[in-house]
C-alpha positions in Angstrom: 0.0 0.0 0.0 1.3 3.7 -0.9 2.0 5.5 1.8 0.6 8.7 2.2 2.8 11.5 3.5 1.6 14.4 5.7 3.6 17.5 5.7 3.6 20.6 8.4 2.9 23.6 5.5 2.8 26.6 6.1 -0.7 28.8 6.0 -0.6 31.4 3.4 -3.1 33.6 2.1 -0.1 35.2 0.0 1.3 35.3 -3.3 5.4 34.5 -4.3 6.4 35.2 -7.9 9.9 33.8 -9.3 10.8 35.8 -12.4 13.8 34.0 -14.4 14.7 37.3 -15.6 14.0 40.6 -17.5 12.2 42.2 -14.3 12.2 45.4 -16.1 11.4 44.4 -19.5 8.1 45.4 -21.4 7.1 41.7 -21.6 6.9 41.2 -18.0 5.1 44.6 -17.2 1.9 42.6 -17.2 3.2 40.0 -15.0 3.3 42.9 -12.5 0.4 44.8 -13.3 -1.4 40.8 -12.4 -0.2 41.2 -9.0 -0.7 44.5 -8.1 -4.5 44.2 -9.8 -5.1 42.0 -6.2 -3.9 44.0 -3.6 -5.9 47.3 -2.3 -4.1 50.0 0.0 -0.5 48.9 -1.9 2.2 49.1 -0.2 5.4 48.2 -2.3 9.0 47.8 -1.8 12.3 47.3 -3.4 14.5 45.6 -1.8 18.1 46.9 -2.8 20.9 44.6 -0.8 21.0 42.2 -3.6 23.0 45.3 -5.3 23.8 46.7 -2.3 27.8 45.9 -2.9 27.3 47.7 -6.4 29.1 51.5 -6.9 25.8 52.4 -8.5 23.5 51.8 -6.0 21.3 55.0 -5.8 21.0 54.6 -10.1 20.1 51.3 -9.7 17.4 52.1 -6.9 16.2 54.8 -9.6 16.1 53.1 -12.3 13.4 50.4 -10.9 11.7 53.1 -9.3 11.2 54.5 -12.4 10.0 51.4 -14.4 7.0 50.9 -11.5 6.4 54.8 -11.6 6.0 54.9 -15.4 5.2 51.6 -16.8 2.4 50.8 -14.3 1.8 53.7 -12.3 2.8 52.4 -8.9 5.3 54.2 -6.7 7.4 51.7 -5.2 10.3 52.8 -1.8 13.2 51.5 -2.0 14.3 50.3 1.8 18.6 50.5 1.8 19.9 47.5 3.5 22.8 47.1 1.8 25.1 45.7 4.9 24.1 43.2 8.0 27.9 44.5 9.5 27.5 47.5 8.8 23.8 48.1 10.2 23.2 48.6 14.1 20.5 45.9 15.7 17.9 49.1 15.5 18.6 49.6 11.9 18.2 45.4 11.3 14.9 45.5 13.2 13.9 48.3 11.8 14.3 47.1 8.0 12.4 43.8 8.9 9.6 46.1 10.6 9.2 48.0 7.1 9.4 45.0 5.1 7.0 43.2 7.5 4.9 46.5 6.9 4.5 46.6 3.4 2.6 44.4 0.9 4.2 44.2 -2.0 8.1 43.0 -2.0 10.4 43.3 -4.7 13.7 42.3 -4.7 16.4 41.2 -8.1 19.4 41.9 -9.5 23.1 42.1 -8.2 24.9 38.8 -6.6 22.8 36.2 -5.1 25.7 34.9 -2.2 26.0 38.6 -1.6 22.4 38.9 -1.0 22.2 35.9 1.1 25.3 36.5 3.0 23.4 39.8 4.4 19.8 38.5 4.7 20.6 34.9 6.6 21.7 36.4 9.8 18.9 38.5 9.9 16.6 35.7 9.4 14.9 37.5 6.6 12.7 34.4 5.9 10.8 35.0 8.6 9.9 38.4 6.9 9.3 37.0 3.6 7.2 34.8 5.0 5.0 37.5 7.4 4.3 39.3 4.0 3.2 36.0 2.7 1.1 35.2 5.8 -1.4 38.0 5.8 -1.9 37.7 2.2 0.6 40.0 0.7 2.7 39.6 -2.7 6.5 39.3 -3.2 8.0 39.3 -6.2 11.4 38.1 -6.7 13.6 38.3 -10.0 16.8 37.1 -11.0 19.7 37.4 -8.5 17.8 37.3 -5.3 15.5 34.4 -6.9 18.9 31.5 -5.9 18.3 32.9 -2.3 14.8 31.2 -1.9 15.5 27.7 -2.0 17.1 25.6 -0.1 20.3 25.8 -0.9 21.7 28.5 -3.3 24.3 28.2 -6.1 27.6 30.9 -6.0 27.1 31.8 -9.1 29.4 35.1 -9.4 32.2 32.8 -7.8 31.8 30.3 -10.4 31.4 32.1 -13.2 33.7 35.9 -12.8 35.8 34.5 -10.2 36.9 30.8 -11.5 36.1 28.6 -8.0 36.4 25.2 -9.9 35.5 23.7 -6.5 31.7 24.8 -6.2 29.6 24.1 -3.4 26.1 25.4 -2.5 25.4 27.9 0.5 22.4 26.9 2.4 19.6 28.9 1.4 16.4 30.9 3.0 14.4 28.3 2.1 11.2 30.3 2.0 9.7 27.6 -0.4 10.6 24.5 2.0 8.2 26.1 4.5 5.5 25.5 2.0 6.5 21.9 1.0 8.8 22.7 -1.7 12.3 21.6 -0.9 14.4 22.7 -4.1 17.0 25.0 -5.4 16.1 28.0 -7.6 17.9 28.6 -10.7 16.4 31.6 -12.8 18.2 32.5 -16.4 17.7 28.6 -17.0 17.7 29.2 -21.2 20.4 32.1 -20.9 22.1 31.9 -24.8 24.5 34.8 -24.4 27.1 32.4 -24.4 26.2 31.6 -28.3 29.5 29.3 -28.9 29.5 28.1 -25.2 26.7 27.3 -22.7 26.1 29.8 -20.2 22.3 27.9 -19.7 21.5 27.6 -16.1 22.3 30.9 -15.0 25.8 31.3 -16.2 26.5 27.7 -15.1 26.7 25.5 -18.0 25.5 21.7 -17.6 28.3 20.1 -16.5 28.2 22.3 -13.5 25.1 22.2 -13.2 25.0 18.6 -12.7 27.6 18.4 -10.2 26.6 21.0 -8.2 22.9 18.6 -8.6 25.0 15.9 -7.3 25.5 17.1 -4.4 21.9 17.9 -2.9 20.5 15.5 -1.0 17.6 13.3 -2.3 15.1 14.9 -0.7 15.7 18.1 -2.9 14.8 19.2 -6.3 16.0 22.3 -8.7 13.6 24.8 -9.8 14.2 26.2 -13.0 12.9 29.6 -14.5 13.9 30.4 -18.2 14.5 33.8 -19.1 11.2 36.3 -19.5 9.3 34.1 -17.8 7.5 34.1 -13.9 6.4 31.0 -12.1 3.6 32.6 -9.5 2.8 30.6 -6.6 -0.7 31.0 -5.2 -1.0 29.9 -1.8 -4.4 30.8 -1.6 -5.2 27.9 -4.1 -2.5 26.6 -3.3 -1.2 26.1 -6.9 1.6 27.3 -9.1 0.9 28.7 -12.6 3.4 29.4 -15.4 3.8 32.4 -17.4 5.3 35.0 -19.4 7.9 34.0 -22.6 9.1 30.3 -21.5 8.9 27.0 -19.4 10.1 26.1 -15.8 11.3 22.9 -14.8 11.1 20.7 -11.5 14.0 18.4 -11.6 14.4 15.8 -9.1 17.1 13.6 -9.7 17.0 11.8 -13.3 13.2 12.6 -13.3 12.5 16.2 -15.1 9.3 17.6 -15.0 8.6 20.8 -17.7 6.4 23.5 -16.3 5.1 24.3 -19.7 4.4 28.4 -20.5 0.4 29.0 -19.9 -0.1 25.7 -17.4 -1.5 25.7 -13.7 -0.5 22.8 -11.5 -1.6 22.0 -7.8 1.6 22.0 -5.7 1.0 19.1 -4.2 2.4 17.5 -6.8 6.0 18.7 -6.5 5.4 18.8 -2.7 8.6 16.6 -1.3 10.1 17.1 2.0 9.0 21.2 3.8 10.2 22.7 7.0 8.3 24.7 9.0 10.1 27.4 10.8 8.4 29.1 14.4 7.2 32.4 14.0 9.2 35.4 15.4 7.7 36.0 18.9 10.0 38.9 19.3 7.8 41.0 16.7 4.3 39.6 17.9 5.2 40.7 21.4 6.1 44.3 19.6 2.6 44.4 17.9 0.7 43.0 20.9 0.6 46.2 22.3 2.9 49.3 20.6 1.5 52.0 23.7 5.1 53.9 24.0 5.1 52.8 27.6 4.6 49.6 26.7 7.5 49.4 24.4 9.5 51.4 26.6 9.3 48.3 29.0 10.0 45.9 26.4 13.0 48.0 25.0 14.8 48.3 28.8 14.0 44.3 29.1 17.1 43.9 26.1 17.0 40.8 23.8 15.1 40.5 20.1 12.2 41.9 21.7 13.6 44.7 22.7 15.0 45.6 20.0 12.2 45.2 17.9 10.4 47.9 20.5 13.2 50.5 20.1 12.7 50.0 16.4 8.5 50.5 16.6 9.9 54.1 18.8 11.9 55.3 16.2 9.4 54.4 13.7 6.6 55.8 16.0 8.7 59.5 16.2 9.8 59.6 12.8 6.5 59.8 11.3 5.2 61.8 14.6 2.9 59.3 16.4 5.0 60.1 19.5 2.8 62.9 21.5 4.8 66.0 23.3 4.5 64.1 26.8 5.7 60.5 25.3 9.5 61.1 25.4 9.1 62.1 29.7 7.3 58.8 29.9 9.5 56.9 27.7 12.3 57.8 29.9 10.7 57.0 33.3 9.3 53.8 31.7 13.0 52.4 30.7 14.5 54.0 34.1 11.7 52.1 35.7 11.7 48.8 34.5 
């Protein structure tokens, strides 16, 4: 008899989309305009650490600013985080607040180890997958895509810097939390290579299937072809296919094509998820974000705390903070 697996997914009312490439490009504008049709009161994002390493960082931030502004009419704020070193704990909890606060999360170009190198110690899965919970959309092209999975491939080292000894990083794994234990490679059909193959993002397939050879059994590659988004619905929970190309579910010698205009149940690539507990240090923050009340959980110290001294600065800046707050802030961490 077949045994029939049960797996601890995660509840999502929210929307991922994996574009392969081309986040900017007039064939993927309605790609976008889909998923901002869904969402009322938008609040969207773009994420710039991917880039963040880059010289041209406030041009970059500009240019995709632009494209939202004029191709579909959206204004998009760009939230710097271009450093996990570099960035005081206020500054980290106070990026994951306004990421956490906003419904719509872009993120895409630059180096993908770079990006992950920044966002894993700040557990920014966990913030990824908040959006996701109440029902918001993130969108996630290119670069950032290879962070999603479970593991992620260096591809800058391989390919610019010549490591002929590749191994994967461990990834976010935002998509294992949902029963999908793989690893994301967008630019799957890249031919800019012409007399060489640079398919697979850069990689080529004999690295490609090394690198493959050393994932465990339990998880599968994603592919995305250029021009193309794969959009998972969590809602329905299915995934559906779109834009120039295919993607493709490969899981050891058995590959799967995602063919261009098909919807698929995930439960049929569902393989082995992980379920990570949610951050109690921010639900404590929003249980109650009186300034006094904060004030007690800032002097107590740990994540907590620091979340609350985050929701403080957030709470002045934008002058939620009455004239008699900062005397009882004061007493209130004194006090405690």
């Amino acid at each position: 008899m077949k045994q029939v697996l049960r797996y601890a997914v995660a509840v999502s009312e929210g929307v991922l989309a994996i574009l392969g490439s081309g986040e900017t490009a007039p064939g993927m504008t309605k790609i976008h305009r889909r998923l901002f049709k869904s969402i009322a009161d938008l609040r969207a994002v773009n994420i710039d650490t991917s880039y963040g390493f880059q010289l041209n960082v406030p041009q970059m931030s500009q240019k995709l600013e632009e494209y939202f502004q004029t191709s579909l009419h959206v204004d998009v704020t760009t939230l710097h985080f271009p450093s996990f070193d570099n960035a005081s704990e206020v500054e980290r909890a106070l990026f994951k607040r306004r990421v956490r606060e906003s419904n719509y999360v872009f993120a895409g170009p630059g180096s993908p180890t770079y990006a992950l190198a920044q966002w894993a110690p700040l557990h920014f899965e966990d913030d990824l997958q908040a959006v996701l919970g109440v029902g918001g959309t993130i969108c996630i092209s290119s670069a950032a895509s290879l962070t999603l999975g479970a593991f992620t491939a260096p591809i800058y080292e391989i390919y610019k810097v010549g490591d002929l000894t590749p191994v994967w990083r461990p990834g976010l794994n935002v998509l294992g939390a949902f029963g999908l234990n793989c690893a994301v490679i967008p630019h799957f059909d890249n031919a800019e290579g012409r007399n060489y193959d640079t398919r697979y993002c850069y990689l080529g397939e004999p690295r490609l299937l090394e690198l493959e050879t050393q994932l465990p059994d339990d998880v599968a590659t994603l592919g995305v072809d250029e021009h193309t988004a794969v959009t998972f619905d969590f809602a329905t929970d299915e995934l559906r296919v779109e834009g120039r190309s295919n993607a493709y579910w490969r899981h050891g010698t058995d590959v799967r094509v995602l063919a261009n205009g098909s919807t698929l149940p995930l439960e049929d690539l569902r393989n082995a998820p992980t379920h990570r507990p949610a951050d109690v240090s921010a639900a404590a923050v929003e249980a109650d974000d009186s300034p006094l009340a904060l004030a007690d959980l800032a002097a107590r110290g740990g994540p907590a705390g620091i979340n609350a001294i985050a929701r403080l600065v957030e709470l002045a800046s934008t002058g939620q903070v009455d004239r008699g707050a900062p005397t009882a802030l004061i007493e209130g961490i004194i006090g405690a």
